[in-house]
TIPA-888365 format. One record per residue (C-alpha): residue number from 1; residue in three letters; chain; x, y, z. Coordinates in nm, 2 decimals. Example, Ala and Ser with C-alpha at 12.3 -4.5 7.8 and 13.67 -1.06 7.14 Angstrom:
BEGIN
REC   pos   code   unit     east    north       up
REC     1    ALA      A     1.23    -0.45     0.78
REC     2    SER      A     1.37    -0.11     0.71
***
This chain:
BEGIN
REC   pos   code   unit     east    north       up
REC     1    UNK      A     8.75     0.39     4.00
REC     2    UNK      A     8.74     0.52     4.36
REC     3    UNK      A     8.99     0.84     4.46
REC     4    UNK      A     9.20     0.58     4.69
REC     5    UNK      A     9.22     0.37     4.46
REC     6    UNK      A     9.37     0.62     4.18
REC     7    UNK      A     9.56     0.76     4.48
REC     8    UNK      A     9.72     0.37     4.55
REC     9    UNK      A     9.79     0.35     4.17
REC    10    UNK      A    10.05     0.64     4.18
REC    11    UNK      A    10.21     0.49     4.38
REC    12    UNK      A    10.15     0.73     4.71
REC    13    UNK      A    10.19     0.65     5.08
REC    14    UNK      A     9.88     0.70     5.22
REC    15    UNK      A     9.98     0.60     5.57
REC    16    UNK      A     9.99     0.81     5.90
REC    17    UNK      A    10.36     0.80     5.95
REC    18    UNK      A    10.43     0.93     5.58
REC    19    UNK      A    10.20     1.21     5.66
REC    20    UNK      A    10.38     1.31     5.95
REC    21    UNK      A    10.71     1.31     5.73
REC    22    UNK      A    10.60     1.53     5.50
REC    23    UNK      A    10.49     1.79     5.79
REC    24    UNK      A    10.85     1.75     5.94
REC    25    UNK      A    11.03     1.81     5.64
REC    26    UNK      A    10.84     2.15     5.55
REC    27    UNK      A    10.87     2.24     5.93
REC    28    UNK      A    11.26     2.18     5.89
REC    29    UNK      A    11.28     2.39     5.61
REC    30    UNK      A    11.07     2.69     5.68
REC    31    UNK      A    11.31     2.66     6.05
REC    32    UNK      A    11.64     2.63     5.84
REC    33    UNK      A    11.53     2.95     5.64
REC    34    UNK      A    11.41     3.17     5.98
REC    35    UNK      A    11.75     3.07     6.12
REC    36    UNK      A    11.96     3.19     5.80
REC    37    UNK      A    11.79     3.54     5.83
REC    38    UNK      A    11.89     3.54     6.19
REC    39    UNK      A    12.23     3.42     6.16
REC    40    UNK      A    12.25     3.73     5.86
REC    41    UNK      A    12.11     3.99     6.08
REC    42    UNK      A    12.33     3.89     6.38
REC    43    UNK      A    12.63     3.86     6.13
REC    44    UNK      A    12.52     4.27     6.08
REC    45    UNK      A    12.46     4.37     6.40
REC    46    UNK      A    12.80     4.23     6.46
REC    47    UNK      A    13.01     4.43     6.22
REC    48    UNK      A    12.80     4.70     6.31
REC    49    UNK      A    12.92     4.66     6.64
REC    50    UNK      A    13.30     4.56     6.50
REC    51    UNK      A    13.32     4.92     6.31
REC    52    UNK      A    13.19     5.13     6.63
REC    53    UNK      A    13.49     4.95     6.81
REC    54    UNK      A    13.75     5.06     6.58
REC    55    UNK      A    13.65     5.41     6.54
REC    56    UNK      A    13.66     5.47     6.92
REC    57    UNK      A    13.99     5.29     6.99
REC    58    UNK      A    14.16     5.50     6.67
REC    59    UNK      A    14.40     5.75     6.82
REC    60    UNK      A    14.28     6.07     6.86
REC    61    UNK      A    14.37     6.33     6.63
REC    62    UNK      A    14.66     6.54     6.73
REC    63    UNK      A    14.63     6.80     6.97
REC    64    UNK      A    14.79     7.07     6.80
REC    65    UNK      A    14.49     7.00     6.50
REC    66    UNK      A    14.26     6.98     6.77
REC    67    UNK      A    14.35     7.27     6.91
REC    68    UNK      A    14.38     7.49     6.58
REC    69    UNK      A    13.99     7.34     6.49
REC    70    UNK      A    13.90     7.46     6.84
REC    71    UNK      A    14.02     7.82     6.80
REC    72    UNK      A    13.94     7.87     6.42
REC    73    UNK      A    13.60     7.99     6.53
REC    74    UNK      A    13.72     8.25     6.76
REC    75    UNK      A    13.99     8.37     6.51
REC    76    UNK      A    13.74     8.42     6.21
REC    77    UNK      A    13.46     8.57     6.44
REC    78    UNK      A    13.74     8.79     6.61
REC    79    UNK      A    13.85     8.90     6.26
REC    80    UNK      A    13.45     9.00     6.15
REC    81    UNK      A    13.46     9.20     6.48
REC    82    UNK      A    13.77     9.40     6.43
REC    83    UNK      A    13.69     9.46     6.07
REC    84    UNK      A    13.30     9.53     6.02
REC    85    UNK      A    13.23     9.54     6.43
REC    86    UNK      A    13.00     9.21     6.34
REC    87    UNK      A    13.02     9.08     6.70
REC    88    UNK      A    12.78     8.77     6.66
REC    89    UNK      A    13.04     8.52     6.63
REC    90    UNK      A    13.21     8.58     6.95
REC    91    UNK      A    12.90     8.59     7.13
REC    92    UNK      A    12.77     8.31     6.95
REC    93    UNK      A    13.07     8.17     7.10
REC    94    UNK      A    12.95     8.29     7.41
REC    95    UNK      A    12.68     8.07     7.45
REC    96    UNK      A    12.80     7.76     7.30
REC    97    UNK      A    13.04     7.79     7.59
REC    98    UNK      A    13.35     7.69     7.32
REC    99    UNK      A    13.70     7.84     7.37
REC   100    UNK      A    13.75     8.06     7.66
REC   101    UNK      A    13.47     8.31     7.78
REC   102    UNK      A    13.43     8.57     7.53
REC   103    UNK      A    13.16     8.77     7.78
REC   104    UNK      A    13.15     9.15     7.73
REC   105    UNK      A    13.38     9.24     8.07
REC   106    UNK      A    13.27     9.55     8.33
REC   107    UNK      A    13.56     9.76     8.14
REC   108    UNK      A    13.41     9.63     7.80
REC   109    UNK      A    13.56     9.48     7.51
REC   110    UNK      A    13.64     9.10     7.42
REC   111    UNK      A    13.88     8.90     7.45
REC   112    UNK      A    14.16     8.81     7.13
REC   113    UNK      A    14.18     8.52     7.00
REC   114    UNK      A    14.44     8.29     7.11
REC   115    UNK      A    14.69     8.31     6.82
REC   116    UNK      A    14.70     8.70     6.88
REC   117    UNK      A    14.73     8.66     7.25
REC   118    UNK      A    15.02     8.44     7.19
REC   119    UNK      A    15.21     8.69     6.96
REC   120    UNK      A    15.17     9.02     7.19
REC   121    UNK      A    15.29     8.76     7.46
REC   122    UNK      A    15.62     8.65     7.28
REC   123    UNK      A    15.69     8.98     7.22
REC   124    UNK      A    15.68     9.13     7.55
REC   125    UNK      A    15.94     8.84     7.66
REC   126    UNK      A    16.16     8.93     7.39
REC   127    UNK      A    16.16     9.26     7.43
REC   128    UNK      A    16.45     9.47     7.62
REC   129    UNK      A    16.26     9.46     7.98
REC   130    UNK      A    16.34     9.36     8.34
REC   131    UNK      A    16.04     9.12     8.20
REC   132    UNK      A    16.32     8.91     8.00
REC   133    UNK      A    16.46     8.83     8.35
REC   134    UNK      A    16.18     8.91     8.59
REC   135    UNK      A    15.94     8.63     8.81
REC   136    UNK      A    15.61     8.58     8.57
REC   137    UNK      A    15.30     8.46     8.71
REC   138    UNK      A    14.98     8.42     8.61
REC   139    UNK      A    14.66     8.53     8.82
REC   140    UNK      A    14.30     8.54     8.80
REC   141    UNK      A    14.25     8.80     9.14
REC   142    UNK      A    14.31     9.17     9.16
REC   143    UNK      A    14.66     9.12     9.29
REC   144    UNK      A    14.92     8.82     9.42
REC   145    UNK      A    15.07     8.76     9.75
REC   146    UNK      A    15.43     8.69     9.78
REC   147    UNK      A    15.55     8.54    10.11
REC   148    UNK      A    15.92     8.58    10.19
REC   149    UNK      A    16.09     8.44    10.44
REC   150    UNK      A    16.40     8.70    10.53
REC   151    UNK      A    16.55     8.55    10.88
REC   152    UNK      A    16.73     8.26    10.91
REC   153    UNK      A    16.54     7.93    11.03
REC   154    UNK      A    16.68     7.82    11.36
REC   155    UNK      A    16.87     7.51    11.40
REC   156    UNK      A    17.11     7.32    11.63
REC   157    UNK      A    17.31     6.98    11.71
REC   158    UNK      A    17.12     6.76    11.91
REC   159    UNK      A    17.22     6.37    12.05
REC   160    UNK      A    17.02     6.10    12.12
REC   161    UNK      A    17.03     6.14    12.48
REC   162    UNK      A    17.06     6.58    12.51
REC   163    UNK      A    16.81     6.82    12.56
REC   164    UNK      A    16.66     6.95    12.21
REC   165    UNK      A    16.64     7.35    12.24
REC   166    UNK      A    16.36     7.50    12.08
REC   167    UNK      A    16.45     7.68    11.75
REC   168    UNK      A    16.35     8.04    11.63
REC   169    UNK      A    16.02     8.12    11.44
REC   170    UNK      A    16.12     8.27    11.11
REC   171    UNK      A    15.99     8.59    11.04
REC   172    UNK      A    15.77     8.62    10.71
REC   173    UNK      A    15.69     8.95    10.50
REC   174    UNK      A    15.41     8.96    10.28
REC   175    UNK      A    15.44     9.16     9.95
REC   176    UNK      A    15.08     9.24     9.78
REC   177    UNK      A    15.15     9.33     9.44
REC   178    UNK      A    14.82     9.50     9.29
REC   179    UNK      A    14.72     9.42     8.93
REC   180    UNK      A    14.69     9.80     8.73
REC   181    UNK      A    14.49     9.82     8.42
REC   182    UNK      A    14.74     9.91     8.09
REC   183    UNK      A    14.59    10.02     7.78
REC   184    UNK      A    14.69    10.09     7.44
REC   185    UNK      A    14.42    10.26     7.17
REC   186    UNK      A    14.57    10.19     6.83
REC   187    UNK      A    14.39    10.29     6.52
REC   188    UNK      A    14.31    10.22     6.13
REC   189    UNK      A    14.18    10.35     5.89
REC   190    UNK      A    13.82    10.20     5.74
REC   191    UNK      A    13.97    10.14     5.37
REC   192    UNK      A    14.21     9.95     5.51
REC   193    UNK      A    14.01     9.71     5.74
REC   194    UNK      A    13.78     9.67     5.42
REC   195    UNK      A    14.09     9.52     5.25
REC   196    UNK      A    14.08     9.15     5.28
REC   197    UNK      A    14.46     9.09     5.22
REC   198    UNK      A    14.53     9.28     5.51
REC   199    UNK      A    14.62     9.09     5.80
REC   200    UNK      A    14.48     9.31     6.09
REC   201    UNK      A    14.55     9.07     6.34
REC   202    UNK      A    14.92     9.05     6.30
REC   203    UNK      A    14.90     9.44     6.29
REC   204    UNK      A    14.70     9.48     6.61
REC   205    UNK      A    14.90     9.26     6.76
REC   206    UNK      A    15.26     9.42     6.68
REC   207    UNK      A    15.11     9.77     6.75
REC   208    UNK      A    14.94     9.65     7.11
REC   209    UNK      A    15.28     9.45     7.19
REC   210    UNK      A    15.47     9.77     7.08
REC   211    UNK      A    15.31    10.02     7.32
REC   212    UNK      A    15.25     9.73     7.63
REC   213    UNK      A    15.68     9.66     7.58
REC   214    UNK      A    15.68    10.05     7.64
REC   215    UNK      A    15.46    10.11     7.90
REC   216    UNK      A    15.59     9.80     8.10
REC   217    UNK      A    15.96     9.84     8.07
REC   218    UNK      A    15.93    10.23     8.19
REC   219    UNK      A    15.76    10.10     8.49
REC   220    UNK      A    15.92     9.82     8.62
REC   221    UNK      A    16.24    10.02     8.65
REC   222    UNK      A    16.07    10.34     8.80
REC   223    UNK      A    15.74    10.34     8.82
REC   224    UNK      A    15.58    10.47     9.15
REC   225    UNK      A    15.33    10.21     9.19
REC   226    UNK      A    15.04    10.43     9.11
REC   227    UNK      A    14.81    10.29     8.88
REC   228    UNK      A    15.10    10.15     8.79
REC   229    UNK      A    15.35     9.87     8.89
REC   230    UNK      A    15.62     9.98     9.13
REC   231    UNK      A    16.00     9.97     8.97
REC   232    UNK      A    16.31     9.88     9.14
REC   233    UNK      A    16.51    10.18     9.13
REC   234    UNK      A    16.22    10.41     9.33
REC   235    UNK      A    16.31    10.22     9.67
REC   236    UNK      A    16.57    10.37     9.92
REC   237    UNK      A    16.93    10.24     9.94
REC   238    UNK      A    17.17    10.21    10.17
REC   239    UNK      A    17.56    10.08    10.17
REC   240    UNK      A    17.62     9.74    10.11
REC   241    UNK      A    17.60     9.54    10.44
REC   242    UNK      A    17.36     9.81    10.65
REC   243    UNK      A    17.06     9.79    10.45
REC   244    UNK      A    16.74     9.67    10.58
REC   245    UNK      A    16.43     9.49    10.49
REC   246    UNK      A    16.27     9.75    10.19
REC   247    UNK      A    16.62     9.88    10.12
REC   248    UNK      A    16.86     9.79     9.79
REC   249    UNK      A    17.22     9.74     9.87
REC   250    UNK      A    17.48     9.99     9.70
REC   251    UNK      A    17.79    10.02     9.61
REC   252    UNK      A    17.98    10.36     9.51
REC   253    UNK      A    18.22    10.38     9.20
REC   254    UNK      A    18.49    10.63     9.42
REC   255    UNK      A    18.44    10.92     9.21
REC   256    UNK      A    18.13    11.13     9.18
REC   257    UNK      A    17.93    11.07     8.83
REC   258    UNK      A    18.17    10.82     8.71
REC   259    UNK      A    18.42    10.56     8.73
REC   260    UNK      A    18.70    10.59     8.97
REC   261    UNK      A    19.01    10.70     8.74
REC   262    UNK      A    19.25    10.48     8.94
REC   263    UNK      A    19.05    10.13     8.96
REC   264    UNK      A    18.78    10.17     8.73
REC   265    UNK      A    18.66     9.78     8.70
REC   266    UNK      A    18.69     9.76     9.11
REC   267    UNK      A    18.37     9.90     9.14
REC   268    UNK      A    18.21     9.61     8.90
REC   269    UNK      A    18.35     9.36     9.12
REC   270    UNK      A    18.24     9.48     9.43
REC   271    UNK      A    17.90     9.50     9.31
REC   272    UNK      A    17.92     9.14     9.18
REC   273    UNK      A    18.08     9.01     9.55
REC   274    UNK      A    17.80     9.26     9.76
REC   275    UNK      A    17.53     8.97     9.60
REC   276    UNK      A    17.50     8.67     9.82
REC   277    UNK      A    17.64     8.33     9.68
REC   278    UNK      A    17.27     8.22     9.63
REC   279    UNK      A    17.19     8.50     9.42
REC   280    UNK      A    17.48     8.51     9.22
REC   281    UNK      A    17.41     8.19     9.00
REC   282    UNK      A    17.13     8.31     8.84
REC   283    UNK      A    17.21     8.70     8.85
REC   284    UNK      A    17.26     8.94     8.56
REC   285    UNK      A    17.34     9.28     8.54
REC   286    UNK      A    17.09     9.60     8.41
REC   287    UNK      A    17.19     9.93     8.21
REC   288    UNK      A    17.09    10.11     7.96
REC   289    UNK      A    17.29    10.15     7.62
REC   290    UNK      A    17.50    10.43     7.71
REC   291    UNK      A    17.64    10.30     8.01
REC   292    UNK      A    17.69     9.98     7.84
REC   293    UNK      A    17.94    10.15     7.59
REC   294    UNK      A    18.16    10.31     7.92
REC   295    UNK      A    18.16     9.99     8.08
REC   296    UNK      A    18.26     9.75     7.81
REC   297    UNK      A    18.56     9.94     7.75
REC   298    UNK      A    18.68     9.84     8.09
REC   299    UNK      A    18.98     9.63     8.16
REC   300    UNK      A    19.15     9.44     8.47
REC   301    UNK      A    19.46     9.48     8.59
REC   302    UNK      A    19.63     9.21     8.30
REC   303    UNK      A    19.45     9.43     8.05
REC   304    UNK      A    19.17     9.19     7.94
REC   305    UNK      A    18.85     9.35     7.90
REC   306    UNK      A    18.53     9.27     8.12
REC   307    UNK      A    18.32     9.27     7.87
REC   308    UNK      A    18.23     9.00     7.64
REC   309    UNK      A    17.98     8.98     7.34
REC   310    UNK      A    17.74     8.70     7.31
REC   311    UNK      A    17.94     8.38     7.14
REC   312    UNK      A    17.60     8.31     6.87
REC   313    UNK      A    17.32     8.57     6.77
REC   314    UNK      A    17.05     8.60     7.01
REC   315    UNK      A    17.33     8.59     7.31
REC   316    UNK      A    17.36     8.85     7.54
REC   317    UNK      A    17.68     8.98     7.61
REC   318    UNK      A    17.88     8.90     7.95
REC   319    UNK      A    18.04     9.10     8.19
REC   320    UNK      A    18.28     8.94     8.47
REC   321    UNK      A    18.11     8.63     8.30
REC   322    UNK      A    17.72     8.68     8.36
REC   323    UNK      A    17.48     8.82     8.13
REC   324    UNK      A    17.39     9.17     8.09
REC   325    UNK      A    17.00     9.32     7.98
REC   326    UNK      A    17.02     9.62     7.82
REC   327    UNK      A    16.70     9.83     7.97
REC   328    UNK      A    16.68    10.19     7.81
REC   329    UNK      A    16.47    10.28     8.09
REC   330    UNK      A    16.78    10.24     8.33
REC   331    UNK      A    16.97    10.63     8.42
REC   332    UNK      A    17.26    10.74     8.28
REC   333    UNK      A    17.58    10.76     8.44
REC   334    UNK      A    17.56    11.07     8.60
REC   335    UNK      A    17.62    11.20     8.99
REC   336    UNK      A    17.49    10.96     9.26
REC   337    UNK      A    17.29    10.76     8.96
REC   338    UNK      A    17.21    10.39     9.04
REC   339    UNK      A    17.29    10.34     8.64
REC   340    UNK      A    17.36     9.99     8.73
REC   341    UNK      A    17.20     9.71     8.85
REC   342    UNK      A    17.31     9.36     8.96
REC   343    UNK      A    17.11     9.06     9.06
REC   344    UNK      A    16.90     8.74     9.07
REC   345    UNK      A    16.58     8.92     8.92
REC   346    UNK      A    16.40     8.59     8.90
REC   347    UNK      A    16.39     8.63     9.31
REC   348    UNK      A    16.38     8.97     9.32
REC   349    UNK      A    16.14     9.13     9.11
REC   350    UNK      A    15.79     8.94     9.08
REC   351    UNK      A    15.55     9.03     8.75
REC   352    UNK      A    15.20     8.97     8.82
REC   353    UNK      A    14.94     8.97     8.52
REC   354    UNK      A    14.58     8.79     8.42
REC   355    UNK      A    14.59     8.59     8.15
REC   356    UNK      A    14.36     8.79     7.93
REC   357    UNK      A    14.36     9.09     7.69
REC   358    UNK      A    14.06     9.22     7.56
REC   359    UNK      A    14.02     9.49     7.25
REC   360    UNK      A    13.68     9.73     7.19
REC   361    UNK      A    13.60     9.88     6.87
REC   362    UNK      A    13.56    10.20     6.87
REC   363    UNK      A    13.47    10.35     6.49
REC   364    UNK      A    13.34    10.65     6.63
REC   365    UNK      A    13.58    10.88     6.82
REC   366    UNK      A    13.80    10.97     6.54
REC   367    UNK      A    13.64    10.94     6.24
REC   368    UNK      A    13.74    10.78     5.92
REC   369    UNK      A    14.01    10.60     6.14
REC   370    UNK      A    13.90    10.31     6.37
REC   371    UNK      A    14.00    10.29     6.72
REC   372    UNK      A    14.12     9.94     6.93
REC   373    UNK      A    14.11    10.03     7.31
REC   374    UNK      A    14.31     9.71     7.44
REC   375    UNK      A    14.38     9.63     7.76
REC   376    UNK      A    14.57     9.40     8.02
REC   377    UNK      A    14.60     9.39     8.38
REC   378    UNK      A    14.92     9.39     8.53
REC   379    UNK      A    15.18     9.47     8.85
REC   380    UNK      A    15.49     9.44     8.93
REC   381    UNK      A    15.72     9.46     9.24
REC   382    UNK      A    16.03     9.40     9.42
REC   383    UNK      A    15.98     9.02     9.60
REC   384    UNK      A    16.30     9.00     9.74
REC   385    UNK      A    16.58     9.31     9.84
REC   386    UNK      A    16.87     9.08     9.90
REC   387    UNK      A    16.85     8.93     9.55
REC   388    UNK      A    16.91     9.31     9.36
REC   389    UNK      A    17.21     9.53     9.45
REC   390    UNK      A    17.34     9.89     9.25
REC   391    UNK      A    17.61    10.09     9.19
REC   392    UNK      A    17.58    10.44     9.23
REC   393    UNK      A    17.83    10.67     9.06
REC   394    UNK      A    17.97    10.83     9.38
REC   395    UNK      A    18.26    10.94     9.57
REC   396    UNK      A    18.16    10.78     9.86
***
């Protein structure tokens, strides 16, 4: 028996169009598996895709994290500096550009880390300085211009119809207030640096802050503005009402190196009514801790005292009303002293500084004991001689 004929036997469809069938049907299902894997790898590509979304619409983390992560480098490679002298971290910083510049500066040394920045800051504010009360600003240049404006702008009526007359051109002062270099060289021993559980950055920080609060406070009250900012008290006065630009406005107590025995708490007034009405809103009144004790036992003529202490800690106390500083750095009562001060010292008195402090290790010049020569940049100077008036203790 011939193959087709076996073939017809079993029943098979030998035809042309059966043939083609059988071709379709194993092209249809090698195309419906191609297109499964497609369809799965799409469906990947996809959730891929779906989880790339998500992460970069989640919310970012918060900036305070963000901004610890940022500076926990600097901190720990500040710490190996100040402890060993290891100085690779910060300039590893250096060159992966993180953080602010930690370059070696002409004067040498680099900069602190943030967090001890921060504390030295706070505690200057806090401290008993005309910097409680003073103008703060922050500069990157050698010094800061202040322009005042001391003459009254012109002005007039006009009508629709009159002639408009020509107003006056103020007159404008400029005040340069150089930036001086202060330093402060505290020092440690090498045992105690070795000892991990001491925090040298806190005490760096309070010891810098310490001798800055010093330094500054001396010198914005007198300082001659050599090397040094300029204080208040070393410009020229003149009587209330006849002063000119570059003088301070005084006022005399009536009797020489003290208060006048008749009228004591006159005297306090005046000062407080010499201050323009401007001024007097945000004014406060300066002296040290000795005159403070004459002058809160003051009274007016109903026998109330001038002198009030702050209502809740942290207050300062209030005389005629308006806050009082206590600055040690202020004279004591004595003949012709300007022992007090009155005025708007937010106007009056501008305190220019850059932003940075930098420390330099020094294990060498006083051996066992480590040395930290820190330093700042900072000036200081009156902005404004109608916002600041004094009372000198004399007869006349």
């Amino acid at each position: 028996m011939s193959k087709t004929e076996t073939q017809a036997r079993a029943g098979e469809d030998l035809s042309p169009v059966a043939e083609v069938k059988t071709a379709v049907a194993g092209f249809v299902s090698e195309f419906t598996g191609f297109r499964s894997e497609i369809e799965t790898r799409l469906q990947q590509q996809e959730d891929k895709m779906t989880m790339i979304e998500r992460k970069s619409l989640a919310p970012a983390r918060p900036q305070l994290a963000a901004s610890a992560e940022t500076e926990a480098p600097h901190v720990k490679a500040f710490d190996a500096y100040l402890r060993s002298g290891d100085d690779d971290g910060l300039r590893g910083l250096e060159l992966e550009g993180k953080a602010m510049s930690t370059a070696v500066a002409g004067d040498g040394g680099y900069l602190v880390d943030p967090q001890t920045a921060e504390t030295i800051k706070s505690t200057l504010a806090s401290t008993a300085s005309i910097r409680a009360i003073a103008n703060v600003v922050q500069v990157e240049a050698t010094t800061y211009d202040v322009l005042i404006d001391h003459s009254d702008v012109g002005h007039g009526w006009a009508t629709e119809s009159g002639t408009v007359t020509e107003t006056d051109t103020p007159a404008i002062d400029r005040i340069t207030i150089p930036l001086h270099e202060l330093s402060a060289l505290p020092k440690a021993s090498q045992r105690l640096l070795d000892d991990s559980a001491f925090d040298i950055e806190g005490w760096l920080a309070g010891r810098i802050a310490e001798k800055f609060a010093r330094a500054e406070a001396a010198a914005f009250v007198s300082g001659d503005g050599v090397d040094k900012p300029r204080g208040f008290l070393t410009y020229s006065t003149a009587p209330q009402g006849s002063e000119t630009w570059g003088e301070l406005g005084h006022v005399v107590t009536g009797a020489d190196g003290a208060f006048d025995a008749a009228a004591p708490a006159d005297a306090i007034v005046d000062l407080v009514y010499a201050l323009g009405a401007a001024y007097r809103a945000n004014a406060a009144f300066v002296m040290n801790s000795k005159t403070a004790g004459a002058v809160r036992k003051l009274k007016d003529g109903d026998g109330r005292f001038l002198w009030s202490d702050g209502m809740a800690a942290g207050e300062p106390a209030r005389l005629l009303g308006y806050p009082v500083l206590i600055a040690e750095d202020m004279p004591d009562i004595a003949s012709w002293a300007p022992a007090i001060a009155f005025g708007d010292f937010a106007a009056g008195y501008t305190i220019a500084e850059r932003p940075d402090l930098r420390v330099l290790r020094d294990p060498f010049s006083a051996k066992p004991h480590v040395l930290f020569y820190a330093t700042k940049r900072v000036g200081g100077d009156v902005s404004d001689f109608a916002a600041i008036k004094v009372l000198k203790f004399a007869a006349s």
